[in-house]
DRENMARLUM-961929 format. One record per residue: residue number from 1; residue in one letter; z negated, x, y of N, C-alpha, C, O in turn. Coordinates in pm, whole numbers. Layout:
BEGIN
<atom k="NUM" r="a" n_c3="Z" n_c1="X" n_c2="Y" ca_c3="Z" ca_c1="X" ca_c2="Y" c_c3="Z" c_c1="X" c_c2="Y" o_c3="Z" o_c1="X" o_c2="Y"/>
...
This chain:
BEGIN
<atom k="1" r="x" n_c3="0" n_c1="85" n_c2="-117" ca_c3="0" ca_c1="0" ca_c2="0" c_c3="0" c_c1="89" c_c2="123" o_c3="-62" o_c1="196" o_c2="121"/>
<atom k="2" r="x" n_c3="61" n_c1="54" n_c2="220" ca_c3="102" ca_c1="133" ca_c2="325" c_c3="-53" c_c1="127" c_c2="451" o_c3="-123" o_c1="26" o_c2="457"/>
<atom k="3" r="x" n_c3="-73" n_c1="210" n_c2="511" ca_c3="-217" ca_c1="249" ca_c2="552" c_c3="-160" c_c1="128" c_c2="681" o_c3="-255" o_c1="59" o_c2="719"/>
<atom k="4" r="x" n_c3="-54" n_c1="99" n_c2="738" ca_c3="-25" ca_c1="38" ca_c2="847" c_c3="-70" c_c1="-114" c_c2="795" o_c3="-141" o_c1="-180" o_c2="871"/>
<atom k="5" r="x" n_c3="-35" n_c1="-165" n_c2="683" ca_c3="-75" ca_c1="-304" ca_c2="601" c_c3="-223" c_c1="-348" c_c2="593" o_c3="-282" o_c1="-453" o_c2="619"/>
<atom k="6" r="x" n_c3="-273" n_c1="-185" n_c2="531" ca_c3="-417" ca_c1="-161" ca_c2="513" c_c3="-499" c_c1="-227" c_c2="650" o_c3="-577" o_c1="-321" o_c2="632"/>
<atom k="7" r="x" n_c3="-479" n_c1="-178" n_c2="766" ca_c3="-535" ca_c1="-168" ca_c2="905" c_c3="-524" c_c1="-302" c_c2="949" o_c3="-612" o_c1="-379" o_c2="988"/>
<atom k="8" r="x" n_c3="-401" n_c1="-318" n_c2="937" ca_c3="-378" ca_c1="-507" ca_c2="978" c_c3="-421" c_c1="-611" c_c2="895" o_c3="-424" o_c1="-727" o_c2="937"/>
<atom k="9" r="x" n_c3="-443" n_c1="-588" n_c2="815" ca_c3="-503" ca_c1="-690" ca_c2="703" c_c3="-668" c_c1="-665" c_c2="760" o_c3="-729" o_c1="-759" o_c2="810"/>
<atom k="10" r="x" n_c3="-718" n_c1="-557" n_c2="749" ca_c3="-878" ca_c1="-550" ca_c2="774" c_c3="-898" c_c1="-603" c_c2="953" o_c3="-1005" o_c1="-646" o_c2="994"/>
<atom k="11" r="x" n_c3="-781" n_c1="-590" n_c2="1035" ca_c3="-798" ca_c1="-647" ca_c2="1162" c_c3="-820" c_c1="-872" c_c2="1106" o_c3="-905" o_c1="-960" o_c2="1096"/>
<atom k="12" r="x" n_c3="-730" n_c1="-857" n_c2="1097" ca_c3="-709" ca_c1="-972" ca_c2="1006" c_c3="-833" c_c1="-1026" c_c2="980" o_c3="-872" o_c1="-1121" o_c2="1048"/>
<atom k="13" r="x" n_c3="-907" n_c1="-978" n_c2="886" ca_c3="-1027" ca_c1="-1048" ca_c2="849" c_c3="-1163" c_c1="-984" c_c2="976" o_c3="-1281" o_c1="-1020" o_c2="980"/>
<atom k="14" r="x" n_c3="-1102" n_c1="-897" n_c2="1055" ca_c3="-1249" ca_c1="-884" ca_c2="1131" c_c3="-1250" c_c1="-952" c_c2="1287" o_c3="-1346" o_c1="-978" o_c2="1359"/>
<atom k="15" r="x" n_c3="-1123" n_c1="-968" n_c2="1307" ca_c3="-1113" ca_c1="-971" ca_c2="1465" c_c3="-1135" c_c1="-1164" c_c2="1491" o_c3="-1153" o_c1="-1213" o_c2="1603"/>
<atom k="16" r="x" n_c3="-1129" n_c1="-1232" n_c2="1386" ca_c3="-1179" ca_c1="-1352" ca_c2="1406" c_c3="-1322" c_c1="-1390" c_c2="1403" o_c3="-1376" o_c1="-1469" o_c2="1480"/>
<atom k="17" r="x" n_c3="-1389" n_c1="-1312" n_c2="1284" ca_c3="-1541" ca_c1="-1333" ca_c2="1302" c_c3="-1578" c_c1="-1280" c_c2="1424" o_c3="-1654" o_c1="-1336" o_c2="1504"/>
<atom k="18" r="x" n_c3="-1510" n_c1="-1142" n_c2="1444" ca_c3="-1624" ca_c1="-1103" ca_c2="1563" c_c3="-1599" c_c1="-1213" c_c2="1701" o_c3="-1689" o_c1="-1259" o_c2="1772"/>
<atom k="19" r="x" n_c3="-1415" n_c1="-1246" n_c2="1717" ca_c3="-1403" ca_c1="-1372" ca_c2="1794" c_c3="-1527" c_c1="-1466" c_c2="1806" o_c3="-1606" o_c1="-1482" o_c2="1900"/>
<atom k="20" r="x" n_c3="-1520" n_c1="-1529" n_c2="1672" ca_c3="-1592" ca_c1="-1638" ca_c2="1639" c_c3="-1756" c_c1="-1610" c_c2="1687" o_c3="-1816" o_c1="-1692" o_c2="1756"/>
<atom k="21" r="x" n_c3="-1801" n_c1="-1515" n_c2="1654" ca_c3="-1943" ca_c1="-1462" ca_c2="1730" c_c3="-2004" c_c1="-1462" c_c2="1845" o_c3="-2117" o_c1="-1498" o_c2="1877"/>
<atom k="22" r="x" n_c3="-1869" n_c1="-1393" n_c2="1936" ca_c3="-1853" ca_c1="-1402" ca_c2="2021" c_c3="-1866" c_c1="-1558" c_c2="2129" o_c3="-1942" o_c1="-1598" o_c2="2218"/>
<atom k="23" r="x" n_c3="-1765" n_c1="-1600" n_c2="2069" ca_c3="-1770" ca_c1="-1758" ca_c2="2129" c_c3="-1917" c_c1="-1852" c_c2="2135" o_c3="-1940" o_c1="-1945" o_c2="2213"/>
<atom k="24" r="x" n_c3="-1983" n_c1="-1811" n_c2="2055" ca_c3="-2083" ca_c1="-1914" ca_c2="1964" c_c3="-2243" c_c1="-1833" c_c2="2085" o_c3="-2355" o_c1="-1883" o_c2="2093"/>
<atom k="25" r="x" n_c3="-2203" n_c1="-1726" n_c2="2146" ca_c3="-2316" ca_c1="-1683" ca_c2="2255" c_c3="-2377" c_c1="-1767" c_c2="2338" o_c3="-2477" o_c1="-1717" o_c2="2388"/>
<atom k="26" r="x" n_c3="-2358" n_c1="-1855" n_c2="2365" ca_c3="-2411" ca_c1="-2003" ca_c2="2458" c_c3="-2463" c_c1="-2060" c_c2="2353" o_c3="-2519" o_c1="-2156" o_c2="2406"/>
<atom k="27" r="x" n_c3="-2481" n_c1="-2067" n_c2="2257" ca_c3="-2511" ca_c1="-2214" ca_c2="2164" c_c3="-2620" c_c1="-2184" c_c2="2140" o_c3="-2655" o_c1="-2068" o_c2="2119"/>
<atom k="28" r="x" n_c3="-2714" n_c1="-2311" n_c2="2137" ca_c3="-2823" ca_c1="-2343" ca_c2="2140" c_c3="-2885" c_c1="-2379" c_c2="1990" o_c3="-2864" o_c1="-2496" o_c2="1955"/>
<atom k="29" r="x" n_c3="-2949" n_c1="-2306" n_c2="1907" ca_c3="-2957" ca_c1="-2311" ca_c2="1773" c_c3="-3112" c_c1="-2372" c_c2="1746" o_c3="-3219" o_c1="-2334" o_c2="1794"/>
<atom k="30" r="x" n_c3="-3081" n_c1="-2491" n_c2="1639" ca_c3="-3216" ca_c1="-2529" ca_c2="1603" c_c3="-3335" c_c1="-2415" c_c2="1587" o_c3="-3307" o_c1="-2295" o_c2="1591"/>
<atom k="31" r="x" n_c3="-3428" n_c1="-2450" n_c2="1575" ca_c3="-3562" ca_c1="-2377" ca_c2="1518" c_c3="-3547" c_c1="-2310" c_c2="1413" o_c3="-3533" o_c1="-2190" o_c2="1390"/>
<atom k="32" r="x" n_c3="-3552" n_c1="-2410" n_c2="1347" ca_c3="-3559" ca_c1="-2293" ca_c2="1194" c_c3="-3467" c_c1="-2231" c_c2="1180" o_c3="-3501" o_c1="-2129" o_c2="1119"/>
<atom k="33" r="x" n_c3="-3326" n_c1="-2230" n_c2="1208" ca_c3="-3252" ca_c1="-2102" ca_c2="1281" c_c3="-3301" c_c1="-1980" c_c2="1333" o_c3="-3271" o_c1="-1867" o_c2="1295"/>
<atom k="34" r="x" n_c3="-3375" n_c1="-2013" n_c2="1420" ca_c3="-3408" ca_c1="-1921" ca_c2="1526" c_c3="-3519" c_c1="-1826" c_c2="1431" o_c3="-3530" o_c1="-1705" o_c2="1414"/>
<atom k="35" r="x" n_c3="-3585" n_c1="-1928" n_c2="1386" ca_c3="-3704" ca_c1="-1768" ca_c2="1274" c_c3="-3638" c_c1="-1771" c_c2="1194" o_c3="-3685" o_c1="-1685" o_c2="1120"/>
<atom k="36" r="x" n_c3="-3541" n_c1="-1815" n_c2="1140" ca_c3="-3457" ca_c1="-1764" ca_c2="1012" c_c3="-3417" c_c1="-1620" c_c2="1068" o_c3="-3442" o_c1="-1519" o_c2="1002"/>
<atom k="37" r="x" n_c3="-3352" n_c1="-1614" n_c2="1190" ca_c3="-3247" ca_c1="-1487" ca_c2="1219" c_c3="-3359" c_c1="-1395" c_c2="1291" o_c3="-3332" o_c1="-1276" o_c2="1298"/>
<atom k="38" r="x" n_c3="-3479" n_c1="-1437" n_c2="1343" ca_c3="-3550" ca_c1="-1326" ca_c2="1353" c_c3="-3599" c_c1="-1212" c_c2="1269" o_c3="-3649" o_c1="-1105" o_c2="1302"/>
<atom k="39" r="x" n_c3="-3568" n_c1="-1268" n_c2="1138" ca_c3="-3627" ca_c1="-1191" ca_c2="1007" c_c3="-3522" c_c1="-1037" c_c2="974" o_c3="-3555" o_c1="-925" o_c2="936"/>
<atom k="40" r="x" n_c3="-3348" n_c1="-1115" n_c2="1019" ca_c3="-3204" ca_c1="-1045" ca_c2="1032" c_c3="-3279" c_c1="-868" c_c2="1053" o_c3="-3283" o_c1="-791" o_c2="957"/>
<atom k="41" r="x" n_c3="-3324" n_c1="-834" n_c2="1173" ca_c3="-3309" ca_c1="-699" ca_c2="1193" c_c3="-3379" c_c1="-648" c_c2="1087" o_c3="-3312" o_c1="-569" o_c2="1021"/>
<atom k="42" r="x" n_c3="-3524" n_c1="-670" n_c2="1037" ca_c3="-3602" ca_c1="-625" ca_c2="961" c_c3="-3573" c_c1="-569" c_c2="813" o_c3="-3591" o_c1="-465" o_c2="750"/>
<atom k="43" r="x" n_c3="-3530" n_c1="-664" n_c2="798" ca_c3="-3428" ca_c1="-707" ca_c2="612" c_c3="-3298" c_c1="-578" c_c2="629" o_c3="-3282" o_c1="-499" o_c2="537"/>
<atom k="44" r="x" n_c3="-3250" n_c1="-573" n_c2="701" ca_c3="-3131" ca_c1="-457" ca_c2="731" c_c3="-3176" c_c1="-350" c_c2="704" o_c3="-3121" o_c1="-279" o_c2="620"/>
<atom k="45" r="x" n_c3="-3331" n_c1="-298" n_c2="795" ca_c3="-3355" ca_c1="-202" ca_c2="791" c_c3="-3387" c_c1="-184" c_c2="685" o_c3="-3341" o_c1="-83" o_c2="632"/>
<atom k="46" r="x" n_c3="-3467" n_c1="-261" n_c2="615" ca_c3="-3528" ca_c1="-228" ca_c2="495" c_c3="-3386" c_c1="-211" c_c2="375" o_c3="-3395" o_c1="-134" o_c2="280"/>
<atom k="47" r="x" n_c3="-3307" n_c1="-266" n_c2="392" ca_c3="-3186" ca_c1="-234" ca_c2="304" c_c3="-3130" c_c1="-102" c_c2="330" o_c3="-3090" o_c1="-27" o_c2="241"/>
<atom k="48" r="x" n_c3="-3128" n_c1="-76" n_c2="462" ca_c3="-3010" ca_c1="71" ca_c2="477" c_c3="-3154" c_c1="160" c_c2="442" o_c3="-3124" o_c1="254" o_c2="368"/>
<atom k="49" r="x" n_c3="-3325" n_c1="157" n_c2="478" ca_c3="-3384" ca_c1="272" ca_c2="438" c_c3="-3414" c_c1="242" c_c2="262" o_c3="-3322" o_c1="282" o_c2="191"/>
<atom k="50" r="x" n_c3="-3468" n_c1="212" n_c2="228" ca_c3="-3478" ca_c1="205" ca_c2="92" c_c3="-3392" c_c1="259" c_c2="-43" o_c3="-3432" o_c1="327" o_c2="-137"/>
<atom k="51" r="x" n_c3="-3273" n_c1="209" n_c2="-19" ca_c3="-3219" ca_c1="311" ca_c2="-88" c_c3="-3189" c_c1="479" c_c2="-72" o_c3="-3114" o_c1="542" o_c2="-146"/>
<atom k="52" r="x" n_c3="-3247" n_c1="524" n_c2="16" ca_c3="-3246" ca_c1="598" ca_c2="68" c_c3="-3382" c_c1="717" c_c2="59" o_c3="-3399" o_c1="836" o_c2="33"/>
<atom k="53" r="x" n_c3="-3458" n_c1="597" n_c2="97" ca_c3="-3626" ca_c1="659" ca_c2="-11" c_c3="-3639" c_c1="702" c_c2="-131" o_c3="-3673" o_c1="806" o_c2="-186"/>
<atom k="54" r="x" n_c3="-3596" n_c1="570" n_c2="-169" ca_c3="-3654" ca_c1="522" ca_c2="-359" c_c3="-3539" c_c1="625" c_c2="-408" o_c3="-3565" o_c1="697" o_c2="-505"/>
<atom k="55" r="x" n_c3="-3401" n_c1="635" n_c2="-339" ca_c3="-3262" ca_c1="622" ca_c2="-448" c_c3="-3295" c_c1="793" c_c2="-493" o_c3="-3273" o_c1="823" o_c2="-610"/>
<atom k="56" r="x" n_c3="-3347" n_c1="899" n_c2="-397" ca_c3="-3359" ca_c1="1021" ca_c2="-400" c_c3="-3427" c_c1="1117" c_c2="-487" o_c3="-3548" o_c1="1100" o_c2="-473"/>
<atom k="57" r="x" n_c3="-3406" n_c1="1192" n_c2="-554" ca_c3="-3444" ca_c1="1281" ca_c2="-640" c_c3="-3641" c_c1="1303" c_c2="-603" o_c3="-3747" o_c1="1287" o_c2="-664"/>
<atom k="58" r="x" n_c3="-3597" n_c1="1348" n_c2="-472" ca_c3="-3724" ca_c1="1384" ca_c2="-395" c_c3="-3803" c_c1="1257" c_c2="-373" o_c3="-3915" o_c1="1289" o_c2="-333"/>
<atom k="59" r="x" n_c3="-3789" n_c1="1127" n_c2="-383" ca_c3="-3868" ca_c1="1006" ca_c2="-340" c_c3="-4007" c_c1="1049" c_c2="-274" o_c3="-4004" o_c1="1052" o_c2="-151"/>
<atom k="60" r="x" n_c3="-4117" n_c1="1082" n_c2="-330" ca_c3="-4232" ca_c1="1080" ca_c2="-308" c_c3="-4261" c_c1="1151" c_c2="-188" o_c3="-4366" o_c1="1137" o_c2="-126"/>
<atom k="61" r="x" n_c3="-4148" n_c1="1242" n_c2="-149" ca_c3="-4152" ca_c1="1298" ca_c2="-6" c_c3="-4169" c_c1="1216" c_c2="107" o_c3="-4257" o_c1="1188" o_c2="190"/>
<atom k="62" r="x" n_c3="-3996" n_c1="1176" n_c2="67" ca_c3="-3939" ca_c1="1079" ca_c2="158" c_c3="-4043" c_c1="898" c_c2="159" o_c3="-4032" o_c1="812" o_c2="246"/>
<atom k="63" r="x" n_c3="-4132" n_c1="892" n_c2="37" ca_c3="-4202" ca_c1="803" ca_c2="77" c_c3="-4303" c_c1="793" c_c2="178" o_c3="-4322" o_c1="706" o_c2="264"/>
<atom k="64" r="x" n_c3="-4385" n_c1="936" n_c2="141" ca_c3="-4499" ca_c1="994" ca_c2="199" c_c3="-4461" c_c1="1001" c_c2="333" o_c3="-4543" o_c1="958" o_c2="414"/>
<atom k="65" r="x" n_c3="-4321" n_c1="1061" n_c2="389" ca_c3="-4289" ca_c1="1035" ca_c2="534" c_c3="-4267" c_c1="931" c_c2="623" o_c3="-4290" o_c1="921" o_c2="744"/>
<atom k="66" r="x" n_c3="-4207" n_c1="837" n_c2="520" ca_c3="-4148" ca_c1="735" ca_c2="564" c_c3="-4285" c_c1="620" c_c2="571" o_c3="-4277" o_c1="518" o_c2="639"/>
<atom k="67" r="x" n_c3="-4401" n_c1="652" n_c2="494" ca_c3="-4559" ca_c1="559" ca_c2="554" c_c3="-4581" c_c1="616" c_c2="624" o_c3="-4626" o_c1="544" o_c2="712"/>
<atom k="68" r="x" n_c3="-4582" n_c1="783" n_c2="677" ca_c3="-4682" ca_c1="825" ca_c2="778" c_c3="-4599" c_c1="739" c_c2="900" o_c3="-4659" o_c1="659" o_c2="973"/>
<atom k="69" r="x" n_c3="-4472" n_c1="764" n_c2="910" ca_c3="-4411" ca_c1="719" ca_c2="1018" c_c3="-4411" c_c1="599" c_c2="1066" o_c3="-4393" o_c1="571" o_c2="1185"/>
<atom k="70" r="x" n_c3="-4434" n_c1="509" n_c2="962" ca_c3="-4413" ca_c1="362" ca_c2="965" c_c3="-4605" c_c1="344" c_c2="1026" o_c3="-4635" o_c1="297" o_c2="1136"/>
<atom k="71" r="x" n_c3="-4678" n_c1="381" n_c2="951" ca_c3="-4838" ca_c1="386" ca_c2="1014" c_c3="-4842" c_c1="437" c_c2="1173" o_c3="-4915" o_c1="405" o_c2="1267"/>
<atom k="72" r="x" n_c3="-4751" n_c1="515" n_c2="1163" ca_c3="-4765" ca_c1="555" ca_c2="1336" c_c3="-4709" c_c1="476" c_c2="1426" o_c3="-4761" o_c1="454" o_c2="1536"/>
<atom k="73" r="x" n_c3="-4610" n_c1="432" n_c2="1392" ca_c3="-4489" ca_c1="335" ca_c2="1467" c_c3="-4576" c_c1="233" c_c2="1532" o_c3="-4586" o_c1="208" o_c2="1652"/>
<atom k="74" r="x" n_c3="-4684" n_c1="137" n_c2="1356" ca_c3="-4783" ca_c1="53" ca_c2="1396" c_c3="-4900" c_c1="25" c_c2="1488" o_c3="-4940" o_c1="-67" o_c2="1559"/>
<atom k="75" r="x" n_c3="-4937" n_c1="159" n_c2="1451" ca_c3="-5073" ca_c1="198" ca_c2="1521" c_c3="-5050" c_c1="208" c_c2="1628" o_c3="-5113" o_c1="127" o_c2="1697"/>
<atom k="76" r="x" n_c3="-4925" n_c1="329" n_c2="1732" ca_c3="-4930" ca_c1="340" ca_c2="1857" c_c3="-4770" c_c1="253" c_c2="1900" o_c3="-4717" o_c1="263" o_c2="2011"/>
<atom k="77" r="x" n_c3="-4733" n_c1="197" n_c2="1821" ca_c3="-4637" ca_c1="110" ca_c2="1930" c_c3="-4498" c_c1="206" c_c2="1999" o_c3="-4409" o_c1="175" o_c2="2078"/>
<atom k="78" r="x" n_c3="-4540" n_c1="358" n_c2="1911" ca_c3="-4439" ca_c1="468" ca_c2="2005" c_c3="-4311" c_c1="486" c_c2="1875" o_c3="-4342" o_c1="507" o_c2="1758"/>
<atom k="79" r="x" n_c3="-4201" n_c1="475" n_c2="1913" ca_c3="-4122" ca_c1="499" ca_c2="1799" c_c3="-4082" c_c1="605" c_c2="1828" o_c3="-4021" o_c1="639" o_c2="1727"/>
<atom k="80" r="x" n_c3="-4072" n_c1="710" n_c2="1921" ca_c3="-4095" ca_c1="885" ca_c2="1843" c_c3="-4206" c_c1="935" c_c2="1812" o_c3="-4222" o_c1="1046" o_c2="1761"/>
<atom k="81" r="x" n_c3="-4280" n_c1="866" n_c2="1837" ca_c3="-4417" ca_c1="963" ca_c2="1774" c_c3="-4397" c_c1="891" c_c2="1611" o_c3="-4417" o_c1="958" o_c2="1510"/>
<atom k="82" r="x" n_c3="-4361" n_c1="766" n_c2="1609" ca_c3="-4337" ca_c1="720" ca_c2="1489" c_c3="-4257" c_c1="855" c_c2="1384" o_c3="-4308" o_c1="909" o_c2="1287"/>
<atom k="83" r="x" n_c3="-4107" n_c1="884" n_c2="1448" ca_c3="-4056" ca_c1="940" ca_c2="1349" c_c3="-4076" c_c1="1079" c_c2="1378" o_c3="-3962" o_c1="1123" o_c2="1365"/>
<atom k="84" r="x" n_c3="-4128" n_c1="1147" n_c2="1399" ca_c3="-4156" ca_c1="1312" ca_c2="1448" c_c3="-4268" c_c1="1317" c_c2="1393" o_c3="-4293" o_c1="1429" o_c2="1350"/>
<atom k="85" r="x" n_c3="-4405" n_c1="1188" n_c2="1364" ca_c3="-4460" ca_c1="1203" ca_c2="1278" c_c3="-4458" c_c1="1221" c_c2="1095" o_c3="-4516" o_c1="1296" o_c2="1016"/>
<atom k="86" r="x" n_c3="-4365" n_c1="1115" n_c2="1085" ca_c3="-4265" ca_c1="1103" ca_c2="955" c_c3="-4182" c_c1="1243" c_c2="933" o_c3="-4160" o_c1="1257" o_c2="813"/>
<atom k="87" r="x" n_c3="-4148" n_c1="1310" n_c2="982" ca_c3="-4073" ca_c1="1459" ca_c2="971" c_c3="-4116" c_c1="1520" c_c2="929" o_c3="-4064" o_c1="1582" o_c2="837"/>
<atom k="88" r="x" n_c3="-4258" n_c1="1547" n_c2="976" ca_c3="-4397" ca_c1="1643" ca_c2="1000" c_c3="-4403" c_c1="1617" c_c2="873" o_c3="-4370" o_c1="1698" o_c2="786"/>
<atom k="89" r="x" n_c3="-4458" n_c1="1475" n_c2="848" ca_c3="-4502" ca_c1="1461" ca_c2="700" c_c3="-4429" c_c1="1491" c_c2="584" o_c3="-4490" o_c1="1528" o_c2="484"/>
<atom k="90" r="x" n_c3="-4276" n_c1="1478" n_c2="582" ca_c3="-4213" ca_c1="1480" ca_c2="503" c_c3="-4171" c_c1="1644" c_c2="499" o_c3="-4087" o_c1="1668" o_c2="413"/>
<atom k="91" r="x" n_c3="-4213" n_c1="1757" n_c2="575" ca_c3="-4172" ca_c1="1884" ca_c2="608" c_c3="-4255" c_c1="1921" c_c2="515" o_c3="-4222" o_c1="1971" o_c2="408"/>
<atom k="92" r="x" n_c3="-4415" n_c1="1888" n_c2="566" ca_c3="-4538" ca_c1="1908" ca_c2="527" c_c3="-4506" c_c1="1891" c_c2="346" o_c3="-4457" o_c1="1977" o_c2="273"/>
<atom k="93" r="x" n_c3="-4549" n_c1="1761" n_c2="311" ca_c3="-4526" ca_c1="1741" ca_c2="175" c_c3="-4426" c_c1="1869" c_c2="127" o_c3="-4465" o_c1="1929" o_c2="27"/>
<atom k="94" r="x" n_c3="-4288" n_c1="1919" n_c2="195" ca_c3="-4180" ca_c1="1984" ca_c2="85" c_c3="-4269" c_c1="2132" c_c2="93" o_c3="-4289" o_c1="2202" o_c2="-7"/>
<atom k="95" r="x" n_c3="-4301" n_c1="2154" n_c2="182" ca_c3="-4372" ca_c1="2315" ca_c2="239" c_c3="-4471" c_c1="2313" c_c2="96" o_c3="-4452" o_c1="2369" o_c2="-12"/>
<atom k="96" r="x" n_c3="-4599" n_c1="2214" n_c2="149" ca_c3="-4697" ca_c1="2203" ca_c2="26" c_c3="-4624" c_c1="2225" c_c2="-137" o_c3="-4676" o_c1="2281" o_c2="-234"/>
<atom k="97" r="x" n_c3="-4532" n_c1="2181" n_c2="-130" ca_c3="-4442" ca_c1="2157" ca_c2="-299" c_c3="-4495" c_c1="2043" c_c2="-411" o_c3="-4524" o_c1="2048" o_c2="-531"/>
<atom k="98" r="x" n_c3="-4492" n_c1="1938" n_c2="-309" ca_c3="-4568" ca_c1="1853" ca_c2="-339" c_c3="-4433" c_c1="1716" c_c2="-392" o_c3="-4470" o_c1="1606" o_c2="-432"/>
């Protein structure tokens, strides 16, 4: 298949949803909508980090970093101290040989 077919076909299926998204910015969405899609960012993250934790040879590193960071995030509300703490930890843990 020719890469020019390829490109227009994937325009094809993207340039209407994002249209369609687009358009739908004014609309006024029931309730349970509204905490339904608040949940949206959370669930993502947890999909793109997780496999990413768990999927890794090293896991227990990347776990150990990925609570310190997430405990810090909580505690002070700072999301670089969040992940510069998580680094530390996860540096820490490989240094230790843990």
């Amino acid at each position: 298949m020719s890469p020019l077919v390829v490109i227009g076909l994937m325009w094809a299926v993207t340039y209407p949803v994002r249209w369609l998204g687009l358009r739908l910015g004014g609309t006024t969405l029931p309730p349970f909508w509204l905490a339904f899609l608040r949940f949206v960012p959370v669930s993502v993250f947890a999909a793109l980090v997780a496999p990413e934790v768990l999927g890794s040879p090293e896991w227990p590193r990347r776990l150990l970093g990925s609570l310190v960071g997430a405990a810090l995030m909580w505690r002070t509300r700072h999301l670089a101290l969040g992940i510069l703490g998580g680094f530390a930890a996860y540096w820490a843990a490989r240094v230790a040989g843990l």
